[in-house]
C-alpha positions as CSV (number, residue, x, y, z in Angstrom):
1,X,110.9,28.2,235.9
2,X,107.6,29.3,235.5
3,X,106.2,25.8,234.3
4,X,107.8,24.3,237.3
5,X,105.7,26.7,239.2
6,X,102.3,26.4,237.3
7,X,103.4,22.0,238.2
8,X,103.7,23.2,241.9
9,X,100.8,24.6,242.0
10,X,99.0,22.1,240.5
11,X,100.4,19.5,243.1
12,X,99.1,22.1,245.3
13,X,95.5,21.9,244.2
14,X,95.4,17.9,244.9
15,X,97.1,18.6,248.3
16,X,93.9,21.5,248.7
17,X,91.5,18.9,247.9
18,X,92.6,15.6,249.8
19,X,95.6,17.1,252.1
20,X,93.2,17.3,255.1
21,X,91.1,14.1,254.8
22,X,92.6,12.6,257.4
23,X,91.5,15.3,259.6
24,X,88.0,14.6,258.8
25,X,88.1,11.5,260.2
26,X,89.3,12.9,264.0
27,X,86.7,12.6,267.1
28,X,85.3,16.1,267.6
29,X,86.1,17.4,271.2
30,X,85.0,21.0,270.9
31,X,82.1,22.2,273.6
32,X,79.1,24.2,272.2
33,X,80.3,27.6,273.0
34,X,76.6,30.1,273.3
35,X,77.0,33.5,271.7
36,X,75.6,36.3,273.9
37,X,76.8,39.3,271.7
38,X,77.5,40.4,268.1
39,X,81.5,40.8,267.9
40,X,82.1,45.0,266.8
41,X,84.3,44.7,263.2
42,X,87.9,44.1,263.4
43,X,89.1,44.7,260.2
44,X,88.9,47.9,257.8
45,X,85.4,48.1,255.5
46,X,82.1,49.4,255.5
47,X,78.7,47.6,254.1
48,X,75.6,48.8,253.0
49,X,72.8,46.8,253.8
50,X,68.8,46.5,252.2
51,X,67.8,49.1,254.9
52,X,70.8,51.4,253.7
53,X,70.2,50.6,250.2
54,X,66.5,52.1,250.5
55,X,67.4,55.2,251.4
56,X,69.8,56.0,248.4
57,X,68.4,57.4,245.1
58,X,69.5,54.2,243.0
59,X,69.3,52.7,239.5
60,X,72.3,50.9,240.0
61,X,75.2,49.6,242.0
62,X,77.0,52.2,241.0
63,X,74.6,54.5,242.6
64,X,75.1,53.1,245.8
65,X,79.2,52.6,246.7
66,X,79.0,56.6,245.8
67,X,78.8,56.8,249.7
68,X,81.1,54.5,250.7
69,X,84.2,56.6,252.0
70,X,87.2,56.4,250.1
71,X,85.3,55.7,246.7
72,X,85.5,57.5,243.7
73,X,83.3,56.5,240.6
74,X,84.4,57.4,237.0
75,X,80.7,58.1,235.7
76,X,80.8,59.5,231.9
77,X,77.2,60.6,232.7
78,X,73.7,59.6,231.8
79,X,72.0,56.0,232.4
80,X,74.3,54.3,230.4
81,X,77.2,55.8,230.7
82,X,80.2,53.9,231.9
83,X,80.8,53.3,235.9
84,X,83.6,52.2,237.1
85,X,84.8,52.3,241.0
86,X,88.4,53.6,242.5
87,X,89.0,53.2,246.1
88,X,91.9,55.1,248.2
89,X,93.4,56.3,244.5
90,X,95.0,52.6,243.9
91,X,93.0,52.3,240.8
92,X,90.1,50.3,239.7
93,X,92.3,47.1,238.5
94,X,93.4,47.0,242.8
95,X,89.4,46.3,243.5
96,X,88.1,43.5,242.8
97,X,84.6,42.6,242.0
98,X,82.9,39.2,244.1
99,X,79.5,38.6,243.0
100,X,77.8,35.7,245.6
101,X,81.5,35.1,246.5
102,X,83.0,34.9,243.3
103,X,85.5,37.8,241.5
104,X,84.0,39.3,238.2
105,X,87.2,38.8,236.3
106,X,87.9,40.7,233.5
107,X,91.7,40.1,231.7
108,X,90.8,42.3,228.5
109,X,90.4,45.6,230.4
110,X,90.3,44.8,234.2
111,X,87.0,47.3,234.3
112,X,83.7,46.0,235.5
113,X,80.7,48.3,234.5
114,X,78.6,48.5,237.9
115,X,76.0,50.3,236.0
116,X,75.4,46.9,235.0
117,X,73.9,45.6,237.9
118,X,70.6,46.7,239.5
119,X,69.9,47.4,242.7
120,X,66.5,44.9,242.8
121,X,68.6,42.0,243.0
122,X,71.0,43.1,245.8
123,X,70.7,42.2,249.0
124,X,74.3,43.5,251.0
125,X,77.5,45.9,249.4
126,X,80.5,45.6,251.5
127,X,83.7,46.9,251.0
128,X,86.9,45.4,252.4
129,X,90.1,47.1,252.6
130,X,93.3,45.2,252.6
131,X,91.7,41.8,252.8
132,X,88.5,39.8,254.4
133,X,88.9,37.4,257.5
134,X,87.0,34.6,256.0
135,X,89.3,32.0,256.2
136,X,87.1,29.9,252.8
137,X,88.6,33.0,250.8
138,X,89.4,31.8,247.6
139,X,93.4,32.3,246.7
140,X,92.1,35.0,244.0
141,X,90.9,37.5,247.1
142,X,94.6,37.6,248.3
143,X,96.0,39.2,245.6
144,X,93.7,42.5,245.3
145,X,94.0,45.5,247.4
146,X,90.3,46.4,247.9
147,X,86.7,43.9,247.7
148,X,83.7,45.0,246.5
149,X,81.1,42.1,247.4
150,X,77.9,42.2,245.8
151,X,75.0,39.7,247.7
152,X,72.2,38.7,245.7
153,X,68.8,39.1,247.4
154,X,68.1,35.4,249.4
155,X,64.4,35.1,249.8
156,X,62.7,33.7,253.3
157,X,59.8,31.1,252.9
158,X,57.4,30.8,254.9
159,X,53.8,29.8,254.4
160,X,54.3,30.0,250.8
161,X,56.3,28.2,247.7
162,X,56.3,30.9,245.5
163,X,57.5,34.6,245.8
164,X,57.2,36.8,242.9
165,X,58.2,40.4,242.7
166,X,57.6,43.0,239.8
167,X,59.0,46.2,240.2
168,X,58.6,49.1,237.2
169,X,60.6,53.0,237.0
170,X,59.9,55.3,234.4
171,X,61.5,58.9,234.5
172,X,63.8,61.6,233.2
173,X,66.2,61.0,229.9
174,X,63.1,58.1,228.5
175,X,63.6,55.8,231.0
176,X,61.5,52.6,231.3
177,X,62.5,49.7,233.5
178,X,60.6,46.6,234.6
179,X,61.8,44.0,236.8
180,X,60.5,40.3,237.3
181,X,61.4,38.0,239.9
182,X,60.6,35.0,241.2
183,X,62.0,32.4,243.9
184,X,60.7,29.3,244.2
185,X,60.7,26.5,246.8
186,X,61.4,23.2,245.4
187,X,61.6,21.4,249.3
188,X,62.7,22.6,252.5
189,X,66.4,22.4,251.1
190,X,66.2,23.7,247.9
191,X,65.5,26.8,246.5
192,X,65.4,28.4,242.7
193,X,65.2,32.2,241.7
194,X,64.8,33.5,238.5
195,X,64.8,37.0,237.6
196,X,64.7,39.2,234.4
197,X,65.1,43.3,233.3
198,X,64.9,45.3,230.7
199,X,66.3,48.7,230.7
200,X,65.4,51.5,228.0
201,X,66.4,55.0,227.5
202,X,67.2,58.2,225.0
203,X,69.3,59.0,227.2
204,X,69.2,62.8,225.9
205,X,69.7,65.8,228.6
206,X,70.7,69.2,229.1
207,X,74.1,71.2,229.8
208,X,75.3,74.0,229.6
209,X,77.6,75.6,227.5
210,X,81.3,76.3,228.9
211,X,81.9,79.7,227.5
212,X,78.3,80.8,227.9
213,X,74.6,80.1,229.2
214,X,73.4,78.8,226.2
215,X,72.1,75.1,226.8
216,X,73.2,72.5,224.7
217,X,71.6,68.9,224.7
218,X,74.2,65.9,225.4
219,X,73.2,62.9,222.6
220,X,74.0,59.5,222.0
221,X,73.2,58.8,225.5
222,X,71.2,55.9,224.6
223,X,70.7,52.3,226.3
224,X,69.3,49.1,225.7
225,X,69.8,46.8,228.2
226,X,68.6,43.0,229.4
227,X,69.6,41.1,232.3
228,X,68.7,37.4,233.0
229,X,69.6,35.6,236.2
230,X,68.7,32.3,237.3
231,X,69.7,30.5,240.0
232,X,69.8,26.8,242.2
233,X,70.0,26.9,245.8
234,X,70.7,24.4,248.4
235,X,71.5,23.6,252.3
236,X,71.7,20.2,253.6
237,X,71.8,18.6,257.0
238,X,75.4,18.9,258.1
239,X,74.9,22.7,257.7
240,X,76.9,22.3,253.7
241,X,75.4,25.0,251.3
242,X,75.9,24.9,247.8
243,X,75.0,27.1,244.7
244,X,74.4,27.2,240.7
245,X,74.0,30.4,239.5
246,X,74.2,31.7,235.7
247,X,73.8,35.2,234.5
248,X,73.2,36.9,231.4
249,X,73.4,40.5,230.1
250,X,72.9,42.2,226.6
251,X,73.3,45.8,226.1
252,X,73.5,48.7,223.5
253,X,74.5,51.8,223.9
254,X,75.5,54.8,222.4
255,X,78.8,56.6,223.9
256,X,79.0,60.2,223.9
257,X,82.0,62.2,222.4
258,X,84.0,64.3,225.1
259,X,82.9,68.2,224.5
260,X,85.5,70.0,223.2
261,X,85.3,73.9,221.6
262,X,80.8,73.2,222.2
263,X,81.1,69.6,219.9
264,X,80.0,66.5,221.3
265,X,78.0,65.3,218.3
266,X,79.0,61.4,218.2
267,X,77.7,58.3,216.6
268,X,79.5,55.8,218.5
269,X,78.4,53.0,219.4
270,X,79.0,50.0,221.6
271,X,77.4,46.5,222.1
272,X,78.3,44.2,225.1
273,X,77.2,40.4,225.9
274,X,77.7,38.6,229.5
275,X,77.5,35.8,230.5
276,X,78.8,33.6,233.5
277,X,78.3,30.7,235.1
278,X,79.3,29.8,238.4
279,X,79.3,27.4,240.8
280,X,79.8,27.2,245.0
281,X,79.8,25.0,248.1
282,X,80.9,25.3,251.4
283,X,80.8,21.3,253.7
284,X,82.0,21.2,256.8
285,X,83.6,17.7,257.4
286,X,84.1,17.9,261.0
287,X,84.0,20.6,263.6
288,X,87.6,21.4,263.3
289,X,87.5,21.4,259.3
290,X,85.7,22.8,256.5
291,X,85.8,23.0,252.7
292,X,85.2,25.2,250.2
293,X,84.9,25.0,246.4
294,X,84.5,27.6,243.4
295,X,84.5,27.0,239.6
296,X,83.5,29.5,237.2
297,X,83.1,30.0,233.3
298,X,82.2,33.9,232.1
299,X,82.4,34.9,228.2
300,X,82.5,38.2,227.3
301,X,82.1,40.1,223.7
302,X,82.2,43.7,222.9
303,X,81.7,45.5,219.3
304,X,82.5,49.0,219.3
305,X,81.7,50.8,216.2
306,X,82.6,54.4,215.0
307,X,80.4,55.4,211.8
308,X,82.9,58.8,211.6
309,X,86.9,57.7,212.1
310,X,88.6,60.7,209.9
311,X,90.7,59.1,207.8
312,X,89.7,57.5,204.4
313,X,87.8,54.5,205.6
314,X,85.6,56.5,207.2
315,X,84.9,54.2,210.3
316,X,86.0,51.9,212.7
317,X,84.7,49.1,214.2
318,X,86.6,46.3,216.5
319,X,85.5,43.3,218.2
320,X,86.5,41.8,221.0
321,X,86.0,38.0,223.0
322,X,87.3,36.7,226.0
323,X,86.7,34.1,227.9
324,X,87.6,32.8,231.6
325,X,87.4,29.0,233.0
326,X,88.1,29.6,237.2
327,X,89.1,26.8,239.4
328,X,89.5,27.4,243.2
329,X,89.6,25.3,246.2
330,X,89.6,26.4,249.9
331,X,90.4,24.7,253.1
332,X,89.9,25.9,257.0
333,X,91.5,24.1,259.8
334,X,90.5,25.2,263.9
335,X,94.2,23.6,265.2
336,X,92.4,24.4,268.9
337,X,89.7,27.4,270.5
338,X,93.1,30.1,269.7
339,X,94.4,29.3,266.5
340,X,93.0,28.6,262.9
341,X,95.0,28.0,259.6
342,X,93.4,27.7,255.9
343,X,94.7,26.6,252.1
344,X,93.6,28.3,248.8
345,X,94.7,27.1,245.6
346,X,93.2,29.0,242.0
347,X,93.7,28.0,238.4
348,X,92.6,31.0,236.1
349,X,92.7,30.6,232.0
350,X,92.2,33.7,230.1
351,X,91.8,34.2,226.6
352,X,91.1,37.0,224.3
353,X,90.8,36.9,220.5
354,X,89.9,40.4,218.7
355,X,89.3,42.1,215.1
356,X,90.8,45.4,215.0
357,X,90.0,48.1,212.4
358,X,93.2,50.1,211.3
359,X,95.3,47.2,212.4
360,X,98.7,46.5,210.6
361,X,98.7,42.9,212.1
362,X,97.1,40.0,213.2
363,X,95.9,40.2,216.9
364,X,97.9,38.5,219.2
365,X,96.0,36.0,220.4
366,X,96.9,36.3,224.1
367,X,96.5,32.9,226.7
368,X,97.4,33.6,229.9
369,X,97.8,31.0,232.8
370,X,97.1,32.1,236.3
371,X,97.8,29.9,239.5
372,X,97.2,31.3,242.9
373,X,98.2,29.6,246.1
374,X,97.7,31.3,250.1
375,X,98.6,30.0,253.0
376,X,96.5,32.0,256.0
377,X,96.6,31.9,259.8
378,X,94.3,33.6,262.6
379,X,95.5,33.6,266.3
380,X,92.6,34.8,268.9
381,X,93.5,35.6,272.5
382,X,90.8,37.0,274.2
383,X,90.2,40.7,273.4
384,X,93.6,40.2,270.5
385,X,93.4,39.2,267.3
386,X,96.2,38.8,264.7
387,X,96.4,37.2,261.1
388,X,99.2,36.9,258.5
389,X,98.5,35.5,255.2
390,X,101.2,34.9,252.2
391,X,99.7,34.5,248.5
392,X,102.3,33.0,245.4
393,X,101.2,34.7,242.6
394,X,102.5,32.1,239.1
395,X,101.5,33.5,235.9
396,X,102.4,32.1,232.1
397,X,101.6,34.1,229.1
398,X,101.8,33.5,225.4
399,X,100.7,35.0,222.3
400,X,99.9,32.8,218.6
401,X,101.4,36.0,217.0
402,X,103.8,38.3,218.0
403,X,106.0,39.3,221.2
404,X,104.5,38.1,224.4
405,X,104.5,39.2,227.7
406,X,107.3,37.9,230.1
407,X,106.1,35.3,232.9
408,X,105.9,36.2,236.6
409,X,105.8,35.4,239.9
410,X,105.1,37.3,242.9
411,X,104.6,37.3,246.8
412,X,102.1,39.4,248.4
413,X,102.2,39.1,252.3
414,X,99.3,40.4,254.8
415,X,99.4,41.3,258.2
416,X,96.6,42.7,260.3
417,X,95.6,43.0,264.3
418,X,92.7,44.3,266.0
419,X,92.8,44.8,269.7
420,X,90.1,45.6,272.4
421,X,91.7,47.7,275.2
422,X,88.4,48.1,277.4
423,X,85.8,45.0,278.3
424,X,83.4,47.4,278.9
425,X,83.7,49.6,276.0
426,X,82.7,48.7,272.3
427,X,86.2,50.3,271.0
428,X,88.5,47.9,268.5
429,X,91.8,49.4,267.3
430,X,93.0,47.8,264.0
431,X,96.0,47.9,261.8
432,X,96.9,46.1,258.7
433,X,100.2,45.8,256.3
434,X,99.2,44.5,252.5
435,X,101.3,44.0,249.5
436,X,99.9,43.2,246.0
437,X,100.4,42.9,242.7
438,X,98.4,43.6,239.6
439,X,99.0,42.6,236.3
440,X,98.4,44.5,232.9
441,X,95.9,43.7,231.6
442,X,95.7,42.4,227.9
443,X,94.5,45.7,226.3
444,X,97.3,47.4,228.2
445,X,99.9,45.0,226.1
446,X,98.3,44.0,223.0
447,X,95.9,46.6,222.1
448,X,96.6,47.5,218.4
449,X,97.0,51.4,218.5
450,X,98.2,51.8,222.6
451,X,99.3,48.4,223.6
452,X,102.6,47.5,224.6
453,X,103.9,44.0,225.5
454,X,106.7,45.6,227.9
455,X,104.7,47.7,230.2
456,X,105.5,46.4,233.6
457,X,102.9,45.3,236.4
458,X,102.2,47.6,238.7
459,X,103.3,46.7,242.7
460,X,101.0,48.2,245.5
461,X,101.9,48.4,249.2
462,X,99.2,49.2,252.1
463,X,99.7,50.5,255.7
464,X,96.3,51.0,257.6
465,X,95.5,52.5,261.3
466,X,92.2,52.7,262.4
467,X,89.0,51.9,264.8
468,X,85.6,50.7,265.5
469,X,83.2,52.6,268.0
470,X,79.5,50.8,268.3
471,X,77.4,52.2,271.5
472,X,73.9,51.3,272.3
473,X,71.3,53.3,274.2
474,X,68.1,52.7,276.3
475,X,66.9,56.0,275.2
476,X,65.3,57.2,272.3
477,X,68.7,57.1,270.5
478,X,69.1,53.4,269.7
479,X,72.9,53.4,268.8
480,X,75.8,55.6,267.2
481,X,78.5,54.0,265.5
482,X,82.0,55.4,264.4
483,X,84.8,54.3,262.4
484,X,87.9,56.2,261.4
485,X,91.1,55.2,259.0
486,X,94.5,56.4,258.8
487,X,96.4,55.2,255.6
488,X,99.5,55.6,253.3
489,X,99.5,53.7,249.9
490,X,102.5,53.4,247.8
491,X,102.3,52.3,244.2
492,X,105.1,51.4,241.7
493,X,105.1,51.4,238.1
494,X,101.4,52.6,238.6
495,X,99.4,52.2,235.4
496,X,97.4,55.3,234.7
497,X,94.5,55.3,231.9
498,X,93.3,58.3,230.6
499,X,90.4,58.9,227.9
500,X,91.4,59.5,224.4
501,X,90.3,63.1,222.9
502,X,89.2,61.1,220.0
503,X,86.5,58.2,222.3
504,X,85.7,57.3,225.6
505,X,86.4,53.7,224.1
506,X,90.4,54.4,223.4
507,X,92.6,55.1,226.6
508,X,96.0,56.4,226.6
509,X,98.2,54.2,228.8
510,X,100.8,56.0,231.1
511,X,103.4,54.1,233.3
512,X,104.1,56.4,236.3
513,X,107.1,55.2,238.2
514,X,105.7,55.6,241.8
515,X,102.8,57.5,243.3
516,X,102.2,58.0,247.0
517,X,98.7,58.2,248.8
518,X,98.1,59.7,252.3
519,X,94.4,59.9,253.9
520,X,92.3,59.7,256.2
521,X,88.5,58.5,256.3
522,X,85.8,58.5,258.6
523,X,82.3,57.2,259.4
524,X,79.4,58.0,261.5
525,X,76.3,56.0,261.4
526,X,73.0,56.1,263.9
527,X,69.7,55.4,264.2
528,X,67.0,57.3,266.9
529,X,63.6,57.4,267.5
530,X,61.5,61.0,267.5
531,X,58.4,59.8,268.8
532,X,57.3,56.1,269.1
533,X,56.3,55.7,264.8
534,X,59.0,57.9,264.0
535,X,62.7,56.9,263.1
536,X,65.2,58.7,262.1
537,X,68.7,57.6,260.4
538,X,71.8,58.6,259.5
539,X,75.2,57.5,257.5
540,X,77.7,60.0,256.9
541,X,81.1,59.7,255.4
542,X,84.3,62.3,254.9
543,X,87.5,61.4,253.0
544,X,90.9,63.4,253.1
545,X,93.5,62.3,251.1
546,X,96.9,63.8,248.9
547,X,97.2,61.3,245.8
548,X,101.0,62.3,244.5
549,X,103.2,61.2,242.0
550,X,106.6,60.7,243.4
551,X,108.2,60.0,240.7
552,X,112.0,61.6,241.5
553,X,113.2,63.3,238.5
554,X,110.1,63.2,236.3
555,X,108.7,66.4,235.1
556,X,105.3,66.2,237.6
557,X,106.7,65.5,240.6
558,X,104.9,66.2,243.6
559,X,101.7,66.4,241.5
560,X,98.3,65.4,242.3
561,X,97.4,62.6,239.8
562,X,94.3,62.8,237.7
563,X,91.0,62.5,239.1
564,X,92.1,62.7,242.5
565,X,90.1,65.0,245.3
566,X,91.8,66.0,248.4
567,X,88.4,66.5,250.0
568,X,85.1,64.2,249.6
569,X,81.8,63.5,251.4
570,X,78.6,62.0,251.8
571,X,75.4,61.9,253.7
572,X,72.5,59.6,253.5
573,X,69.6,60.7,256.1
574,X,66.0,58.6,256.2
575,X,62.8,59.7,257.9
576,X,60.6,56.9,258.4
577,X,56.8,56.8,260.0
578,X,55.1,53.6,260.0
579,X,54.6,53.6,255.8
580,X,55.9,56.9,254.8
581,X,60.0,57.2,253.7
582,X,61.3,60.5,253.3
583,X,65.1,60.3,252.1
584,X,67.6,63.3,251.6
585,X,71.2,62.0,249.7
586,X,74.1,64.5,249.5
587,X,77.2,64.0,247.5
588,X,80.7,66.1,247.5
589,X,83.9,65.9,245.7
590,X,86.2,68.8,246.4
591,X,88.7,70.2,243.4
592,X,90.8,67.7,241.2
593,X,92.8,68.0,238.4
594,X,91.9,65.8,234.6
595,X,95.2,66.4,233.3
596,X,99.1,66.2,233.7
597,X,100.6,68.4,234.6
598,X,98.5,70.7,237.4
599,X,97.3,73.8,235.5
600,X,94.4,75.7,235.0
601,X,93.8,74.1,231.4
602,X,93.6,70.9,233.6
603,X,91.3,71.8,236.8
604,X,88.1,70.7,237.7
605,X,85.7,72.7,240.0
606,X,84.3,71.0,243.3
607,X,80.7,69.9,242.7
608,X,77.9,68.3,245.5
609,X,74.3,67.0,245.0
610,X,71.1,66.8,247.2
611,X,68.7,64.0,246.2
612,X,65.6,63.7,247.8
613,X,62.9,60.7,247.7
614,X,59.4,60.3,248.7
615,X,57.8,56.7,249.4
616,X,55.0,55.2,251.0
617,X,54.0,51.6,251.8
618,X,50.5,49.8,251.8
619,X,50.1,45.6,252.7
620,X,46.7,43.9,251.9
621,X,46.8,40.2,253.0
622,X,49.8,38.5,250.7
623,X,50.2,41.4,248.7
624,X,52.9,44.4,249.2
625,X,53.5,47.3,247.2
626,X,55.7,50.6,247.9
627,X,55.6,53.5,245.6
628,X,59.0,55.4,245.7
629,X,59.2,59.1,243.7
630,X,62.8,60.6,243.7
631,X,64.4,63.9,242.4
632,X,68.2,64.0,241.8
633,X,70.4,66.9,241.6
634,X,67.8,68.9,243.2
635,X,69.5,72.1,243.1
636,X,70.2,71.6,239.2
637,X,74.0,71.8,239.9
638,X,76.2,71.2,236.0
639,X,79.7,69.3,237.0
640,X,81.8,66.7,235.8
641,X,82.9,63.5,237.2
642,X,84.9,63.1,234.3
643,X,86.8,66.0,232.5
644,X,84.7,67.5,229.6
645,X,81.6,64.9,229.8
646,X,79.3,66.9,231.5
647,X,76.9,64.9,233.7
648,X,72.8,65.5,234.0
649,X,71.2,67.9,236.0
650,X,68.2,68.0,238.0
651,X,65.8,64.6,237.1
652,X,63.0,62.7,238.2
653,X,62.4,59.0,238.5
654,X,59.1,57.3,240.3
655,X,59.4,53.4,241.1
656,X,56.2,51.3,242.0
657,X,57.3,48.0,243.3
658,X,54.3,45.0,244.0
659,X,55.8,41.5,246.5
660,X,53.1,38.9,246.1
């Protein structure tokens, strides 16, 4: 049944690529319609863009989508430790993560590091709950919960070919971190960029003790890390823009044990190599239609060594490969000035291949065949808008050795309105219904010591109420902006992954049956001026939510789940005069519990940060440069993100960054 499907889809593919030729070829009616205001949002997300990004105390992505509400970020601690992101307590697998439009797939864990990526590179963030109302969404976008879209930086030519950019930071833990870029214009159409980084640290800091004040220093912090990214650029007449981008990342690093009885001594180890290449365009073929095409090829290899396994060997150490060839096509159709339909087809082929330490057998060997197909609509009648997607999920798996994972097929329908009650008032109420459908991944099934081939897919439905509030001023305050969410989240079969006492590398894999999440988020944002040189802004961001298991019958029922805060907050404030940045950062996560069931062997204490950064600004003719020092954790404050890996306290960091 499921080859039948994967044939469908296939059929569907061709029918994405030539169904709507014959559009193309229709006389174009539509008048030139002028634009006299920006729209206010009409669907559930947040962004932050390079002015925002400024003002937080950054190495990293990860760094940044800290004050996005509804975020939490698994950080093992340090400047390489681990980072991955969980938004509204779905889990990390039910975000995906779009880099210049295309999803960062990963089928051997379904975690993408965004310690990885640096900030110097990064243009926009924006997150997107339920789904996007780009009608060129690739099908892929349909089937996740929650976006995370990272823009690279896009440079603007002027007088000059050539750009360049070299930024260097230095600071606590034996950082040192240069950054080279440079964009280059090949013609007034076509564009390359290139950029490279090296990061370099011990990694080493302080903590303290739990059963006393003594001070014990966290090791095997270490990192070693180099990024290359290059990239082709292009835009022709008809307005089609097109894209070759490839990217490559080595690293080393050392991963520190979990403390337990005052030991953390480790030796593990863990090596990672990226690499992707990808490919975009977007060609409009008449007024009424557009096209859009994605293709993709990443390989990914991990070694993770263990110098002290107890047992008789003495060690362990496992590789791991997998690779990913993508395939999507996208088509938009304006069927008159109300309504507008689109087609997505995706082709995904995963494979992993692995040599396990300790292993009885062979490694499976697991291929797995993805198709994708979504059918989307948008109606828009004057201050209404309403749109209803339906995504086929088709998946075939097999293994060379061994029992394989059952084929599926899912369907995962969207709903969502926005409405604009007043025409004088910048107020849009919104509302969305999701359901989606996540896969385990291939460690989950066929990882030697935890892996199970039976564990079933986990099935997420979303229900969303909120609003949009922008309002402008003549005065000195220039605007104030609010957004507010209501939402309930129900997850079956919910995959949970725990860390192992024995690595941070080994997870324990636990299928709860259902788990139910109630909250509610809000946003302020605003910007005003003190005195004519002097600005003053403002982002802050509060999250309520109850994250239970509702598992009737089972022995934590009515339980919070692990790593789930009822209460969390930020605040990002910037004080700006002509070249001088002052910046103030806070960060709070209320109480959480690490462990099933709730008790006190499993509770976490509520912990916050203040960060503060200093810059200041000086142009001479062509040349730029901003000098930016920082101070995180100012108040010294010891907490965990994650149970038992103790996170730094106060450190320092100082970034001089030279545009020529």
């Amino acid at each position: 049944m499921v080859h039948k499907g994967l044939a469908f889809l296939f059929y569907c593919f061709l029918v994405s690529v030539i169904g709507f030729s014959p559009v193309a070829a229709q006389v174009d009616t539509l008048r030139e319609v002028k634009i006299k205001s920006k729209r206010i949002s009409t669907f559930s997300g947040q962004s932050l863009g390079s002015a925002e990004l400024e003002k937080i105390n950054n190495l990293s992505v990860a760094d940044a989508v800290k004050h996005l509400s509804g975020v939490q970020l698994k950080d093992y601690g340090g400047v390489g430790g681990l980072k991955t992101i969980n938004v509204r307590n779905l889990g990390s697998l039910h975000t995906g993560i779009f880099y210049d439009g295309i999803q960062l797939g990963n089928a051997q864990n379904g975690q993408v590091n965004l310690g990885k990526f640096s900030l110097d590179n990064v243009e926009n963030i924006s997150l997107v709950n339920g789904q996007s109302q780009n009608l060129l969404l690739p099908a892929r976008a349909y089937a996740l919960a929650n976006s995370l879209n990272i823009e690279s930086k896009k440079p603007q030519f002027h007088d000059r070919k050539d750009q360049f950019k070299l930024t260097l930071k230095s600071g606590s833990f034996g950082l040192v971190n240069p950054l080279f870029k440079w964009d280059h214009e090949l013609n007034s159409k076509i564009y390359s960029s290139f950029s490279a980084e090296y990061q370099k640290a011990h990694g080493r800091y302080k903590f303290p003790e739990p059963t006393s004040n003594n001070l014990l220093i966290r090791e095997n912090g270490y990192l070693n890390a180099l990024r290359l990214e290059a990239g082709l650029y292009g835009i022709a007449v008809d307005s089609s823009v097109w894209s070759l981008q490839t990217y490559l990342h080595k690293s080393n690093r050392g991963l520190p044990r979990i403390v337990v009885r005052n030991n953390s001594s480790s030796r593990q180890q863990l090596w990672d190599d990226d690499f992707f290449i990808q490919a975009s365009f977007t060609k409009p073929l008449s007024k009424f239609y557009k096209i859009s095409g994605r293709s993709k090829y990443a390989y990914n290899h991990n070694r993770y060594l263990d110098p002290d396994w107890p047992d008789s060997v003495g060690k362990i150490e496992n590789s791991y490969q997998h690779n990913e060839y993508y395939l999507s096509i996208a088509n938009s159709y304006q069927v008159n000035s109300k309504i507008s339909v689109s087609l997505a087809t995706d082709i995904i082929r995963n494979w992993m291949d692995a040599k396990i330490d300790l292993s009885t057998t062979a490694f499976p060997k697991p291929v797995r065949y993805t198709g994708l197909i979504a059918v989307k609509s948008k109606l828009l009648i004057k201050n209404f808008d309403l749109e209803a997607s339906l995504l086929e999920t088709i998946v075939n798996e097999s293994v060379k050795i061994g029992k394989s994972a059952a084929d599926k097929t899912a369907l995962s329908p969207f709903v969502e309105a926005s409405w604009k009650p007043f025409k004088s008032i910048n107020l849009r109420l919104r509302g969305f219904y999701k359901e989606s459908f996540r896969l385990p991944t291939f460690n989950d099934q066929y990882y030697t010591l935890i892996g199970n081939a039976d564990l079933k897919p986990e099935y997420t439905t979303q229900y969303d109420l909120g609003f949009n509030f922008v309002k402008t001023f003549s005065s000195n305050i220039k605007y104030v902006s609010l957004r507010g969410d209501v939402y309930y989240n129900k997850v079956q079969d919910k995959i949970v992954a725990l860390p192992s006492y024995k690595s941070l590398f080994l997870w324990t894999m636990l299928n709860v049956a259902e788990v139910q999440v109630k909250g509610v988020e809000m946003g302020l944002n605003s910007e005003m001026l003190i005195r004519q040189s002097v600005s003053l802004t403002a982002n802050l961001n509060y999250t309520y939510q109850q994250a239970l298991d509702k598992t009737k019958g089972g022995a934590n029922f009515n339980e919070f789940i692990p790593y789930a805060p009822q209460h969390a907050g930020s605040a990002v404030i910037g004080l700006s005069k002509s070249r001088y940045l002052l910046n103030y950062n806070f960060l709070y996560t209320g109480e959480r519990y690490g462990l099933r069931p709730n008790n006190n062997d499993g509770y976490m204490e509520p912990w916050y940060t203040h960060d503060i950064s200093a810059g200041y600004k000086s142009t001479y003719k062509q040349l730029s440069c901003k000098f930016l020092a920082e101070v995180n954790n100012l108040l010294n404050q010891s907490y965990d993100v994650v149970r038992n890996y103790p996170m730094p306290g106060r450190s320092y960091r100082i970034t001089l960054t030279i545009n020529y």
